[in-house]
Steps between C-alpha positions, in 0.01 A plus 500: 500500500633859405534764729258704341241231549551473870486867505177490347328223744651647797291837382184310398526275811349715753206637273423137423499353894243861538278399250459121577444610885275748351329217318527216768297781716206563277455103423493395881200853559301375193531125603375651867272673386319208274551300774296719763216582235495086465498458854254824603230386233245345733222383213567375158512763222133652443293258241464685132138384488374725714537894599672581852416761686795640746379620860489823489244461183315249725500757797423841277193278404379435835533862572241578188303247591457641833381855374253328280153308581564247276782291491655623159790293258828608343399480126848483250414542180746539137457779267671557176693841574751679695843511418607203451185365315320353800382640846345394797156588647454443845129531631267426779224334430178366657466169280666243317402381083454170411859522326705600802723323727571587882804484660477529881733557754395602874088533398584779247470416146616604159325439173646491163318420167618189309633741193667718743675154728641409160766785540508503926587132556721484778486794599521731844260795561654722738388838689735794505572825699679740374563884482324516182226265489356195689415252303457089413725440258624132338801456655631196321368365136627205360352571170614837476829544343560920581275767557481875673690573813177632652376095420150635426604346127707210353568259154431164484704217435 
């Protein structure tokens, strides 16, 4: 070996030993942190034949079912529009069609048409508080490949 090549390694070998402890690092806090999601998810992952609602949906509902007489359901509905070519209608309702299907978690219930579960399977209806707005949004959508970040909006698969 020439001089000139030891040179060279003996300048390269510290900036190689930084970036494989650098590296060594990050693989052992990803393989952690895989490890602890594994270990902290309680129940399987949520079934994509139905629609989940998270708890704070389940517990805004109770709340406007409390101010009202009758006990009212979370409609979510599809339209064709916003920015990203679909959107999301959330409403309360006071009845169900013969073409809906109920998901129910706690005694609340959400209803979605059969055209409109086509494009929500597996998904999680969520209720937000923010600055801005307040809100139930989809949270997650398995058959949604992108969509606005205010998730009022998405494209399909």
């Amino acid at each position: 070996m020439t001089s000139s090549s030891r040179s060279l390694i003996r300048r390269l070998s510290p900036y190689f030993s930084a970036r494989i402890r650098l590296n060594s690092r990050l693989l052992s806090s990803s393989s952690a942190l895989r490890e602890s999601q594994l270990s902290s998810s309680e129940s399987p992952s949520p079934s994509t034949d139905a629609v989940h609602m998270t708890d704070n949906c389940v517990r805004r509902i109770k709340e406007l079912q409390a101010e009202e007489a009758s006990k009212k359901l979370l409609r979510l509905s599809i339209e064709a529009g916003g920015c990203s070519g679909f959107q999301y209608n959330f409403a309360l309702d006071d009845k169900t069609n013969n073409d809906d299907r109920i998901f129910e978690k706690d005694g609340v219930k959400l209803v979605v048409d059969n055209i409109s579960f086509d494009f929500v399977k597996g998904a999680t209806v969520d209720y937000v508080e923010e600055l801005i707005r307040s809100a139930f949004q989809v949270s997650t959508n398995p058959s949604a490949v992108g969509g606005c970040s205010c998730k009022s909006s998405f494209m399909v698969k």
